[in-house]
C-alpha positions, 0 to 999 in steps of 0.5 A: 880937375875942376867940378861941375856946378851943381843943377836943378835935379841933381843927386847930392849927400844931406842931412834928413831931418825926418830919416835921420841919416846922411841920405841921397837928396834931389835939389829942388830949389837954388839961388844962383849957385847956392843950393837952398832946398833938398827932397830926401829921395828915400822918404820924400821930405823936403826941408832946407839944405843942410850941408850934410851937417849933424845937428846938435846933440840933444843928449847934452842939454838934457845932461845940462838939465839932470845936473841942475836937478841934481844939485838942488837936492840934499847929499846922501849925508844930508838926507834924513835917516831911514825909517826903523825897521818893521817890529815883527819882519817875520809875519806868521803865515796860516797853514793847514797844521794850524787850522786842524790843530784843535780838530781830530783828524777823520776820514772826510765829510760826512755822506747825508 
């Protein structure tokens, strides 16, 4: 069974650059057999035919990108040693048995 072409106004699958998704689209322009441009039918963008191809992923220029950083820095063997540890790692906290170590205990404030 043959298929029909393909017409002004038709209903076709593409890719949308704004939805991100395979989505429904209008043909709004086509150069002789050729569709040239799409309007999404859910966000009502229109950008270029895309054959309902993916784009490229982003991900691994980025990756591309980590790794270069990546081997510009020293190795863990290469870095510098830690900083020494604190001289005293347990500070003495103030509390109240300090405070009134030197004062008797009484019943309170004094009433004027």
């Amino acid at each position: 069974m043959e298929q029909r072409r393909i017409r002004l106004g038709d209903v076709i699958d593409d890719y949308c650059s704004r939805c991100r998704l395979i989505m429904n689209h209008g043909v709004v322009g086509m150069v002789g057999d050729e569709v040239k441009k799409v309007r999404c039918n859910t966000c009502l963008s229109e950008h270029q035919f895309r054959h309902g191809r993916l784009p490229a992923s982003r991900r691994s220029a980025g990756r591309k990108l980590f790794e270069e950083v990546l081997k510009g820095m020293p190795k863990p063997s290469e870095a510098a040693d830690p900083p020494p540890p604190p001289a005293h790692p347990q500070r003495k906290l103030y509390t109240i048995h300090r405070s009134l170590a030197d004062k008797k205990p009484g019943r309170g404030p004094k009433k004027p």
